[in-house]
C-alpha positions in Angstrom: 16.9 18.0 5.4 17.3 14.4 5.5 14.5 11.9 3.2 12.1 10.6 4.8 13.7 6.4 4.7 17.3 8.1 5.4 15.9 9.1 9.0 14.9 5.9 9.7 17.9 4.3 8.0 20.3 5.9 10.5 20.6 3.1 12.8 22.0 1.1 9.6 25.6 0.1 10.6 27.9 2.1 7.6 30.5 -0.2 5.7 30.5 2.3 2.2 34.3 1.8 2.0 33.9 -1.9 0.8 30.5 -0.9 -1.9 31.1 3.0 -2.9 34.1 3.9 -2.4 33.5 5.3 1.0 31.7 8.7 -0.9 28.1 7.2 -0.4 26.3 10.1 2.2 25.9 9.4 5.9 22.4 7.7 6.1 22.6 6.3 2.9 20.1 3.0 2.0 21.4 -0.6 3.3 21.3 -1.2 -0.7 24.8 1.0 -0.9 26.5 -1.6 0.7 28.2 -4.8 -0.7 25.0 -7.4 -0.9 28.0 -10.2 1.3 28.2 -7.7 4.1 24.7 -6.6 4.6 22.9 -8.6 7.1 19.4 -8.8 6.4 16.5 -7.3 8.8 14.0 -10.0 8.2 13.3 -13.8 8.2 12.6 -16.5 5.9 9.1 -17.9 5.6 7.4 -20.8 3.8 4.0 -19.6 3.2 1.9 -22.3 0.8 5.3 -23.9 0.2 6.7 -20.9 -1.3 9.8 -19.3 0.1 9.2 -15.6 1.4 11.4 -13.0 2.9 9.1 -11.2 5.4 10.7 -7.7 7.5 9.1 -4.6 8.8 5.6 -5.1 11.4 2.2 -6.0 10.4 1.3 -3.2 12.9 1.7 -0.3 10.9 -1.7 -2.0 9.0 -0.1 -1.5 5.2 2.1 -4.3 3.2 4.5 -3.9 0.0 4.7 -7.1 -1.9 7.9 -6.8 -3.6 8.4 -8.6 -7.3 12.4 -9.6 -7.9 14.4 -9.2 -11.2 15.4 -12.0 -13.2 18.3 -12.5 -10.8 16.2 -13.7 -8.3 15.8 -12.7 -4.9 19.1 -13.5 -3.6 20.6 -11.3 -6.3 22.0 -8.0 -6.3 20.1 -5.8 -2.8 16.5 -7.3 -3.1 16.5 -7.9 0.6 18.6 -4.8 1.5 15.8 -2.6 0.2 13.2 -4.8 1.0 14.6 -3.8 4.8 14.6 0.1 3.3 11.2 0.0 2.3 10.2 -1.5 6.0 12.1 0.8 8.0 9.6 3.8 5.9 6.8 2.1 7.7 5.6 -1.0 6.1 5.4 -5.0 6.5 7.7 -6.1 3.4 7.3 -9.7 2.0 9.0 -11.0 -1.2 7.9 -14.6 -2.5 11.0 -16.4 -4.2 9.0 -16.9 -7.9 11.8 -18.4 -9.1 12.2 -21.1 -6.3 15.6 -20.4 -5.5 16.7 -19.8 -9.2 18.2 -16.9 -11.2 19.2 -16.3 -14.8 22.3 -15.2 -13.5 24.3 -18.2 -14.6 22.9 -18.7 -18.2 23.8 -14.4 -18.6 27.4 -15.7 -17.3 28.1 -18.7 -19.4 26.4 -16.2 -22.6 23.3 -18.8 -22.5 20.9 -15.8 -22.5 18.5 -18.4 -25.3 18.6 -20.3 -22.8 17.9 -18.5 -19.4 14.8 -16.8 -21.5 13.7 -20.5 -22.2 13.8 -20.6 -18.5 12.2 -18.0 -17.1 9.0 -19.1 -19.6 8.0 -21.4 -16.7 7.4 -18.4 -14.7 4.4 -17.0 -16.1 0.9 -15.9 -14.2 -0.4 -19.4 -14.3 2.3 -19.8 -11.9 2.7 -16.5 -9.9 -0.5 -15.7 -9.5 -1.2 -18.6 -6.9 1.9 -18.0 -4.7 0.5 -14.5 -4.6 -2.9 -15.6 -3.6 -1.3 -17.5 -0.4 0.5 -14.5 0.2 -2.1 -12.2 0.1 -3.8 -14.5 2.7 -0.8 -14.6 5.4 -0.9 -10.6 4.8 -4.8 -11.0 5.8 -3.9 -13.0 8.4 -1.7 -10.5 9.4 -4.4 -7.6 10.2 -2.8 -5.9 6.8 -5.4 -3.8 5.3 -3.5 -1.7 2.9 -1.0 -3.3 0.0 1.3 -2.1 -2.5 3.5 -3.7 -4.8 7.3 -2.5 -6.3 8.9 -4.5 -9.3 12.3 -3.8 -10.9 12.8 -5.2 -14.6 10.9 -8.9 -14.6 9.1 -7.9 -11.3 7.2 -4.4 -13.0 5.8 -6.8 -15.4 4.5 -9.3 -12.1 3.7 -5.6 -10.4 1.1 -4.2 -13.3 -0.4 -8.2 -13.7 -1.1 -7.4 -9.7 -2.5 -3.7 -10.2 -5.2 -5.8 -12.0 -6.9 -6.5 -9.0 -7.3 -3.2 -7.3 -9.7 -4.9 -4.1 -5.8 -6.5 -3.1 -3.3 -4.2 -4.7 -3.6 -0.5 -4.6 -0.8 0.9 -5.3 2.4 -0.2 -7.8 5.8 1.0 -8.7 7.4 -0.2 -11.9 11.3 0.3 -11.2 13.7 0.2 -14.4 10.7 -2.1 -16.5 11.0 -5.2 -18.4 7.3 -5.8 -18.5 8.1 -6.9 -22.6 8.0 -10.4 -21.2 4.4 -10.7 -21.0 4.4 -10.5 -24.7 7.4 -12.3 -25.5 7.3 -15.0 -22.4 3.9 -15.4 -21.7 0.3 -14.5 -22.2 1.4 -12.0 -25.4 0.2 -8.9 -23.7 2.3 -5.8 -25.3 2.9 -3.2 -22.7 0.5 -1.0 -23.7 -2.1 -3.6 -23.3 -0.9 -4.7 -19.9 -0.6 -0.9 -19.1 -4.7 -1.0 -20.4 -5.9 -3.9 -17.9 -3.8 -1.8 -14.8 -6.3 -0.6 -12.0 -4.4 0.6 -9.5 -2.1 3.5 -9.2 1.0 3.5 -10.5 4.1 4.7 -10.6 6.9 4.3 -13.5 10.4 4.9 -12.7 12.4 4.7 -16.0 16.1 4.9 -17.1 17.0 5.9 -20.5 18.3 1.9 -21.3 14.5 0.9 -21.4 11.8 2.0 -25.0 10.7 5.3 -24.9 7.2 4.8 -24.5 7.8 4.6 -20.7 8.6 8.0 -20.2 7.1 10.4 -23.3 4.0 9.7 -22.1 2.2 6.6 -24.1 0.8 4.7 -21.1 0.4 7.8 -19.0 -2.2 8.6 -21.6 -3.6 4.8 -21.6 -4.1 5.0 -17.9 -5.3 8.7 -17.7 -7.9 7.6 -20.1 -8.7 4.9 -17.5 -8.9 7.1 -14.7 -6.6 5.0 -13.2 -4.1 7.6 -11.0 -0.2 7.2 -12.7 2.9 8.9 -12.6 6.4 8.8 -14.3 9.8 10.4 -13.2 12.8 10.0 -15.1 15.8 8.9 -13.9 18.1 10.0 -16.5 21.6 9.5 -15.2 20.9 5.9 -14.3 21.1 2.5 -15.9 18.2 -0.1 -16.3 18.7 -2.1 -13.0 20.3 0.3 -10.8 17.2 -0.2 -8.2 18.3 -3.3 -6.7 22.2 -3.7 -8.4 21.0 -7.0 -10.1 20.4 -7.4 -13.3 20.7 -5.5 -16.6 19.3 -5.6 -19.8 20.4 -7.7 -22.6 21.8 -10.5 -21.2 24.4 -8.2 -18.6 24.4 -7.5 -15.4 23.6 -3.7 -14.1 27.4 -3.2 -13.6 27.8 -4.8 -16.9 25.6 -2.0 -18.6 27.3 0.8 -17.2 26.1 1.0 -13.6 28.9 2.0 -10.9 28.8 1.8 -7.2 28.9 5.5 -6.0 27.6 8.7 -4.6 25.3 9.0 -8.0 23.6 5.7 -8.3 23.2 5.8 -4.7 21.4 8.6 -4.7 19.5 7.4 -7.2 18.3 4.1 -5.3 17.2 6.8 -2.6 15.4 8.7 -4.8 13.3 5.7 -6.2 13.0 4.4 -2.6 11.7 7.5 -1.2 9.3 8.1 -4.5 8.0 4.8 -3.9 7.3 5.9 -0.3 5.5 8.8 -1.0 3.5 6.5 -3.7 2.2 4.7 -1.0 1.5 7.5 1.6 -0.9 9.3 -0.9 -2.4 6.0 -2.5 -2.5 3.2 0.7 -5.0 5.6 2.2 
């Protein structure tokens, strides 16, 4: 029986040949394809003079604010799953928090000093207002519902969100990085981020990120908090095999292992679909 996004991912022209060696399955996620052939679903918006990349309909009354890796949004098949995520039934938007940026270069010319030097202007002080305007135009929108999905950087921006549980109910941490509250920014460790989190959430680990993701350290922190939480293990994959973007120190996903084909595939539609589910039991 087909999962729930691959039914409505159907209508998704199929170009695996050029991404996957033409052995991704029939249906397969937009995010299997090469990121220069896809042709994104949605449209550009400047909302409080941030750039925002906006797909799905307000109608369906529920929102997933979607937090990019350190590659930035036009990296790796952000706005291929963004689209994914939509087509399950959502209005998708993904604020630019690195106004038009990525680390990608400084990882390429082995400046990774550097690039973390860079990302440091990117803390809450600054995310935390282009979230507000967003949360607004979702208002504006009729959204009642919101949930938010991170991969590396972005779980760290997702679990600042699940602060506020009155605007974000529901969060998915995708292959986490959230180590850069502590080393970047405010010095929250990840267990005392994981502490301050109020809204359910979800942790999709590989084994390339600590341990304390998935034995069951901040399951216990959040349990203890009554706050709802979950963890699956994804233990054939590589840290950043969500969105294809970027890996962990200093390399890109491919970089760290991570192969275009029927198994990391696969495993973007499992994560997709998890998420899905995330938000069908905890948006309502």
């Amino acid at each position: 029986m087909l999962g729930f996004s691959q039914k409505f991912l159907r209508r998704v022209p199929l170009t695996r040949a050029a991404s996957c060696g033409g052995v991704c399955p029939e249906g397969a996620l937009p995010a299997s394809f090469n990121e220069k052939a896809y042709i994104p679903k949605g449209k550009e918006l400047n909302i409080g003079g941030a750039n925002v990349y906006a797909t799905g309909d307000p109608g369906w009354k529920s929102s997933i604010i979607v937090m990019h890796d350190v590659f930035g949004v036009n990296g790796g098949d952000h706005k291929a799953l963004c689209d994914g995520l939509a087509a399950g039934g959502h209005y998708v938007v993904m604020p630019d928090f690195f106004e038009g940026g990525s680390i990608e270069p400084y990882y390429q010319a082995k400046k990774v000093p550097e690039g973390k030097t860079w990302l440091k202007k990117f803390g809450w002080a600054h995310c935390s207002p282009i979230l507000e305007q967003v949360h607004e135009h979702l208002r504006e929108k009729g959204v009642e519902r919101t949930g938010s999905i991170g991969f590396c950087w972005g779980a760290w921006a997702v679990a600042k969100a699940c602060q506020e549980p009155s605007k974000v109910q529901a969060g998915v941490w995708c292959h986490p990085s959230c180590q850069v509250g502590k080393e970047l920014y405010e010095g929250e460790t990840e267990h005392e981020l994981t502490e301050a989190v109020q809204a359910a959430t979800l942790i999709l680990p590989s084994p390339q990120e600590p341990e304390f993701y998935s034995n069951g350290e901040l399951s216990k922190i959040m349990d203890r908090n009554g706050v709802a939480n979950d963890m699956v293990y994804f233990k054939d994959q590589t840290h950043g095999w969500v969105v294809r973007g970027a890996g962990f120190l200093g390399r890109s996903w491919e970089e760290c292992g991570g192969q275009k084909d029927a198994s990391s595939i696969i495993g973007v539609q499992r994560a997709v679909n998890l998420a899905l589910g995330w938000y069908a039991k905890h948006l309502y």
